[in-house]
Every structure is written in C-alpha cells, then in structure tokens.
C-alpha positions as CSV (number, residue, x, y, z in Angstrom):
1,X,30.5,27.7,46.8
2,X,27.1,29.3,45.1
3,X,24.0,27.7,45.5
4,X,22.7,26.1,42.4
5,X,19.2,26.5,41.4
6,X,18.0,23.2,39.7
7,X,14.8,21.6,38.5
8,X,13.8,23.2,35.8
9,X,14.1,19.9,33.0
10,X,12.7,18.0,35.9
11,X,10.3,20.3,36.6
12,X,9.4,20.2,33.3
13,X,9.4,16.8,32.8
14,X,6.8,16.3,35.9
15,X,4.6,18.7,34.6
16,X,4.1,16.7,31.3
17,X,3.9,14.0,33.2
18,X,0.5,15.4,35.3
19,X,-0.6,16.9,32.3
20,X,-1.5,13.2,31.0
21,X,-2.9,12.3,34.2
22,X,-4.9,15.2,35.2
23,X,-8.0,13.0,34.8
24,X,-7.1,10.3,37.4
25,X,-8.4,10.1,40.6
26,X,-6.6,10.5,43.7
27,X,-2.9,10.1,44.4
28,X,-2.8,8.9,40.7
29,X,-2.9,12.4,39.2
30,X,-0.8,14.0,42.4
31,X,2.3,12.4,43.3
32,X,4.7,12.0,40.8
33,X,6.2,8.5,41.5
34,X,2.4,6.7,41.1
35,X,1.5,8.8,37.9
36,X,4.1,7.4,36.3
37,X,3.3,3.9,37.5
38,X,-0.2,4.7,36.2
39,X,0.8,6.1,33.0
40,X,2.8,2.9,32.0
41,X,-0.3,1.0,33.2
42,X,-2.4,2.8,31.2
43,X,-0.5,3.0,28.0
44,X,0.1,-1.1,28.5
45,X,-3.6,-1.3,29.1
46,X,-4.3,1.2,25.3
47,X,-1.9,-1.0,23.4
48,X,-3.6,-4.6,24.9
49,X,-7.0,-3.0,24.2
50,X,-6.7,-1.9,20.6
51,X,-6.5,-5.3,19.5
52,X,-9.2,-6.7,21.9
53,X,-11.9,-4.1,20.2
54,X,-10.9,-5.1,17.0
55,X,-11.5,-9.1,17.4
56,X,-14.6,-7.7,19.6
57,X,-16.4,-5.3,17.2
58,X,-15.6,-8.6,14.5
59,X,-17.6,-11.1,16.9
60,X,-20.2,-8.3,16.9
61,X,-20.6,-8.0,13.0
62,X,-20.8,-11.6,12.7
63,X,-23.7,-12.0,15.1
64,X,-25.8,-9.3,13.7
65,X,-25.4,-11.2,10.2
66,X,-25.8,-14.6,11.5
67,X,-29.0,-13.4,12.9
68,X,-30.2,-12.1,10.0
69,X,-29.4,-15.0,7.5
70,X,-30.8,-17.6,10.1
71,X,-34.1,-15.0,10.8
72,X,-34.8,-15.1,7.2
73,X,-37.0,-18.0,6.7
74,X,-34.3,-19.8,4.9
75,X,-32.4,-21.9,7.2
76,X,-28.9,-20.4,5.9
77,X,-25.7,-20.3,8.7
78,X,-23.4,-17.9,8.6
79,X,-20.6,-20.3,7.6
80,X,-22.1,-21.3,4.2
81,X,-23.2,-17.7,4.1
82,X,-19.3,-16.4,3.9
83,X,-18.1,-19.5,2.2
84,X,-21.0,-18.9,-0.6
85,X,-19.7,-15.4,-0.8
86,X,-15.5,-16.2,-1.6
87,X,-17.0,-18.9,-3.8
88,X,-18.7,-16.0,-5.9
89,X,-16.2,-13.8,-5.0
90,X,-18.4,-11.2,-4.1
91,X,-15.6,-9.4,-1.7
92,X,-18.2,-7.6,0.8
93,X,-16.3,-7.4,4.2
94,X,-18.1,-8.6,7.2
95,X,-18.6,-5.0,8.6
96,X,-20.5,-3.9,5.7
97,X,-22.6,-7.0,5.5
98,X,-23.7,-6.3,9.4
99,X,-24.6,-2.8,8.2
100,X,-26.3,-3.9,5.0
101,X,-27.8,-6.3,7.9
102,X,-29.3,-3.6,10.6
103,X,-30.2,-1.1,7.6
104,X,-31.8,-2.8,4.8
105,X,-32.8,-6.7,5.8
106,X,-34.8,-7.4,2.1
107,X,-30.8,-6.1,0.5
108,X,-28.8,-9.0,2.4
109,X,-31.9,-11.4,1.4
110,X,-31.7,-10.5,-2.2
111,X,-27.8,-11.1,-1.7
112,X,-28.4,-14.2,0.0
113,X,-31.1,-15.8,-2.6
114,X,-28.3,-14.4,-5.5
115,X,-25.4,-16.7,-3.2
116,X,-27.8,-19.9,-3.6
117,X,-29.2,-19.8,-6.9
C-alpha cells in the first residue's frame, strides 16, 4: 500500500491556532497542545473581563462626580445628587455627568443649584 501524505487540515488548523498566540511568551506561543490551553484561558479571561471594566469604569464615573458635588461648597452627596436628577427627570447618564464633571466644574454646579431649587 501507498504512503498517504496527511496534515494539511491539521496543519492548517495549527497554524491559526499560533497565529492568535504569536504574542505569548515562551512555550505558550510554540507547542501546540499549551497554545490551545492558553487560548481557552485567554478567551475565558476576555469574556470575564468585559463585564469587570464595565462595573469598573461605572465606580470610576461615580467617584469623579461624587467628588465634585461634595467639593462644591454645598454639602450635596452623590445619592441625593442622582435621586434629584430622576425626580426632575433630567436623564444625563452618569458617564456624561463625570465628563461634564472633569471638563466644565461651574456646568455640573449650575446643574446641581437647578436640581435643589
């Protein structure tokens, strides 16, 4: 019997494979059997981060505005800040606000003195 020539799917397969982890270090972008351990880790890791940098970039907005309304000679916390807002229903969402808060201070004063009146 004829020899059989084989490996090119696989082959081809690998090579995607590496192609993802070119940028590791070590053994992780060279053998085949720990990139693909690392690729699962890494795609695992993507998917548990996306919602980590969302709930972290939202403690981040509300401790730039916080900061701001308590910094502003009025003694105004962030909770009756945001529950002054619905009641008004001005609908500002809190990464605007912490923009409006690092940009233009006298703006979120102005909206804050609006709120309590």
């Amino acid at each position: 019997m004829t020899r059989v020539r084989r490996g090119y799917i696989a082959r081809r397969r690998r090579t995607k494979i590496r192609l993802f982890a070119s940028t590791f270090r070590g053994a992780h972008s060279r053998l085949t059997r720990t990139i693909t351990q690392q690729k699962m880790r890494a795609l695992v890791s993507t998917h548990r981060d996306r919602g980590r940098q969302k709930r972290d970039f939202r403690r981040l907005w509300i401790t730039r505005i916080n900061a701001v309304t308590r910094g502003g000679g009025v003694s105004y916390s962030y909770s009756r800040f945001i529950h002054d807002l619905y009641k008004r229903q001005l609908l500002l969402n809190r990464k605007i606000l912490a923009q409006i808060a690092i940009s233009n201070r006298n703006c979120l004063y102005m909206i804050s003195n609006e709120i309590i009146k």
